[in-house]
MARRO-38279 format. One record per residue (C-alpha): residue number from 0; x, y, z. Coordinates in nm, 2 decimals. Layout:
N
{seq->NUM; c1->X; c2->Y; c3->Z}
...
//
This chain:
122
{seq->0; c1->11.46; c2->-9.03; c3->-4.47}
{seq->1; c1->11.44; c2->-8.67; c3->-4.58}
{seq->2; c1->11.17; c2->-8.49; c3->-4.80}
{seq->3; c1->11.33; c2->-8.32; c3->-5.14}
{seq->4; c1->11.38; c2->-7.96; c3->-4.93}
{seq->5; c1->11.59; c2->-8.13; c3->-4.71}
{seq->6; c1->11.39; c2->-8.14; c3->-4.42}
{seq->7; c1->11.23; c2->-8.45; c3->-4.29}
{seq->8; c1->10.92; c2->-8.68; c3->-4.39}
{seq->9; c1->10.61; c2->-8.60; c3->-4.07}
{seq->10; c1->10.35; c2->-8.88; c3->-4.10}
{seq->11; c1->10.13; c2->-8.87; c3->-3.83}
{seq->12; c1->9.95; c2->-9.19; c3->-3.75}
{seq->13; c1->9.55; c2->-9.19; c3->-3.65}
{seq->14; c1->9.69; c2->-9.36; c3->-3.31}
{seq->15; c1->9.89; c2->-9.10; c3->-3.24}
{seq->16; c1->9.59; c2->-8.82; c3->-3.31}
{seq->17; c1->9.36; c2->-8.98; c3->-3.09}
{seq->18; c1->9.61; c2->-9.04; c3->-2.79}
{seq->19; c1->9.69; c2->-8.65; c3->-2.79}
{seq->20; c1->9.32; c2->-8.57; c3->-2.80}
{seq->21; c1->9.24; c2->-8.80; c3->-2.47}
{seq->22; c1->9.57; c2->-8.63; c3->-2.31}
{seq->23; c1->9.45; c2->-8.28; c3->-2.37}
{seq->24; c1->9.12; c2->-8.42; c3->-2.22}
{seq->25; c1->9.27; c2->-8.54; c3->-1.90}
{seq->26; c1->9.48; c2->-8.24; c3->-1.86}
{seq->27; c1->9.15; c2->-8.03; c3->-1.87}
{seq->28; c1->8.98; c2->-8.24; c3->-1.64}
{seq->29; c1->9.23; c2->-8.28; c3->-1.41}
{seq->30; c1->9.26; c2->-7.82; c3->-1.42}
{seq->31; c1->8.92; c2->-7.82; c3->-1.37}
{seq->32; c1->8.89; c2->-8.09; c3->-1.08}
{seq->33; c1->9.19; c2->-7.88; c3->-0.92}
{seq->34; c1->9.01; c2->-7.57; c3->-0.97}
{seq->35; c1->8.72; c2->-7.71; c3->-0.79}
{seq->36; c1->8.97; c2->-7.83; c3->-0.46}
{seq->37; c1->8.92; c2->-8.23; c3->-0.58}
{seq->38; c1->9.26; c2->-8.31; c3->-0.52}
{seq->39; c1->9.27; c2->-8.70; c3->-0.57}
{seq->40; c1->9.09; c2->-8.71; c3->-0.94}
{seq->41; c1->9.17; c2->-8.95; c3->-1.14}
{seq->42; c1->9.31; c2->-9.18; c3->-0.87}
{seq->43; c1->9.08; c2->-9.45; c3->-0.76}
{seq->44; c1->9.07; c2->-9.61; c3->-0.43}
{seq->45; c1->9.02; c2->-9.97; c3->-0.57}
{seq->46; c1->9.00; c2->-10.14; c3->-0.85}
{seq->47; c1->8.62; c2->-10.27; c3->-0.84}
{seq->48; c1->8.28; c2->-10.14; c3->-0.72}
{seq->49; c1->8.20; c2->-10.23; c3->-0.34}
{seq->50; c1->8.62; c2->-10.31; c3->-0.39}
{seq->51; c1->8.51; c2->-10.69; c3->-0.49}
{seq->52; c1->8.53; c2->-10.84; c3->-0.82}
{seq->53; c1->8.21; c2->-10.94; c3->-1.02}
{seq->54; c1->8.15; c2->-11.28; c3->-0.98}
{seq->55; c1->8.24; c2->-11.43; c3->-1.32}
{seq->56; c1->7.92; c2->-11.58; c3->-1.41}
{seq->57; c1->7.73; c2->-11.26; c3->-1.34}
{seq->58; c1->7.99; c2->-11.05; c3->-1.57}
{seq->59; c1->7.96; c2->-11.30; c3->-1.80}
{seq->60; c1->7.59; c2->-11.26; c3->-1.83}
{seq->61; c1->7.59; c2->-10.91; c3->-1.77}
{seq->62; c1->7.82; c2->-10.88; c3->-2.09}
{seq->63; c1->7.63; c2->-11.15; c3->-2.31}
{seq->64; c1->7.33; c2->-10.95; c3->-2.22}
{seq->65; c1->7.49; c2->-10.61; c3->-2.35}
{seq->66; c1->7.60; c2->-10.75; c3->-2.65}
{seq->67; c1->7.26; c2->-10.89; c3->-2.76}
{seq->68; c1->7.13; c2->-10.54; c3->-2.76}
{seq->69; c1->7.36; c2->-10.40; c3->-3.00}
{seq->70; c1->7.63; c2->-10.60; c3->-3.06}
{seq->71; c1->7.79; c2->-10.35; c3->-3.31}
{seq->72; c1->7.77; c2->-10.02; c3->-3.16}
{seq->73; c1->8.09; c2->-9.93; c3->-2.92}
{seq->74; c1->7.90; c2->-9.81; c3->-2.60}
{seq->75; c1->7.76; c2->-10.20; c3->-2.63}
{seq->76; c1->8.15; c2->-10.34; c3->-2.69}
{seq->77; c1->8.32; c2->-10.11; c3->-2.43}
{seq->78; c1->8.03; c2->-10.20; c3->-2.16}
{seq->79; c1->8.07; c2->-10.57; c3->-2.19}
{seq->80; c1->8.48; c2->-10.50; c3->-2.14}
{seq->81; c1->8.40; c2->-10.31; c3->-1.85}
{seq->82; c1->8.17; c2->-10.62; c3->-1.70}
{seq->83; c1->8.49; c2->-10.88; c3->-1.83}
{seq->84; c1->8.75; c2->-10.61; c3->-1.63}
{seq->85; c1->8.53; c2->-10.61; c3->-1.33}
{seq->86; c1->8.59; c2->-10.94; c3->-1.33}
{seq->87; c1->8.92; c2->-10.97; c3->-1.32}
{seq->88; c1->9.08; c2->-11.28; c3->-1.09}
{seq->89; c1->9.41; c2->-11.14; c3->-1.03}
{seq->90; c1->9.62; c2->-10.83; c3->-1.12}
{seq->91; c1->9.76; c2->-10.95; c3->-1.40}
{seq->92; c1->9.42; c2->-11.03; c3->-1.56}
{seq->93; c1->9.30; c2->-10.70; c3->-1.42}
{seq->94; c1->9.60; c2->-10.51; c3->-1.60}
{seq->95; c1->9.53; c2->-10.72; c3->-1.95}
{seq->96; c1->9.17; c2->-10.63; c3->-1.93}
{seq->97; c1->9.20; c2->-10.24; c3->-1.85}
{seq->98; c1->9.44; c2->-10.24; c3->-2.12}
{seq->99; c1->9.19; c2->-10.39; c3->-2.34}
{seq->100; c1->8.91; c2->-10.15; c3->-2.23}
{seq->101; c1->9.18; c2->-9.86; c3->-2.33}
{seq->102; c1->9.29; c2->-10.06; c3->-2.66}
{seq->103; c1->8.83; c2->-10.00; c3->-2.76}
{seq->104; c1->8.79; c2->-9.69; c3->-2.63}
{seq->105; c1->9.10; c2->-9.53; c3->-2.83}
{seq->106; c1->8.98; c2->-9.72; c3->-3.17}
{seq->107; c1->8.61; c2->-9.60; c3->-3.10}
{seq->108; c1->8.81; c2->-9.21; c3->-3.05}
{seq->109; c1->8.98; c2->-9.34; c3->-3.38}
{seq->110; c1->8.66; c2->-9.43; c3->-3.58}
{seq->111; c1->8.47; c2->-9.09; c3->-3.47}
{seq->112; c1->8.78; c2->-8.91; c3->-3.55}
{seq->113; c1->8.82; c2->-9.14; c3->-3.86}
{seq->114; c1->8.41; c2->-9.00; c3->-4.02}
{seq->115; c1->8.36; c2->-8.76; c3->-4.26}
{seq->116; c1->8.16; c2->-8.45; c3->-4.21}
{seq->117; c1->7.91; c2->-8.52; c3->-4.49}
{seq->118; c1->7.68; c2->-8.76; c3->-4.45}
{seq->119; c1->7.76; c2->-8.88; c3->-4.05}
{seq->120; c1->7.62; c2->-8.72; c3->-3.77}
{seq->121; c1->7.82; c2->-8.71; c3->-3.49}
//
């Protein structure tokens, strides 16, 4: 599909914006945690705090209790994934649930991104 000059049709989708804004990020972070000698950022040692898994009926509770504070606001939403991740019984689950952290965190990018300057703060 070409525009009428010839040339073709750019749509850039809200995904893509907020992906390339949270790669400029880490390529900052990981500069400036070079810069500073921390040679390992960004790589973890294990996958869960004190490298056990929450127990699933404290994440559970841990994430209901989040939620009943402010169930719409994203730190609230992102918080309980991170208490469901930290859960996680095997690798598999673990991978689905990370991904599902990522899957929030880039639609809350997208909905700050997404506001207009009038009106919202920041």
């Amino acid at each position: 599909m070409t525009q009428p000059d010839g040339g073709p049709y750019v749509f850039e989708s809200p995904h893509v914006a907020a992906l390339m804004d949270v790669g400029q990020a880490r390529i900052a972070l990981e500069d400036e945690a070079k810069a500073a000698g921390n040679w390992r950022f960004g790589q973890g040692y294990h996958d869960f705090v004190r490298n056990e898994p929450l127990a699933k009926e404290v994440a559970e509770g841990a994430a209901a209790t989040i939620m009943a504070q402010d169930g719409e606001a994203w730190s609230s939403i992102l918080r309980a994934s991170l208490m469901i991740a930290q859960a996680s019984g095997n690798a598999n689950e673990l991978k689905s649930n990370v991904q599902h952290l990522a899957v929030l965190s880039l639609a809350w990018l997208e909905d700050i991104q997404a506001r207009s300057v009038v009106g919202i703060e920041p």
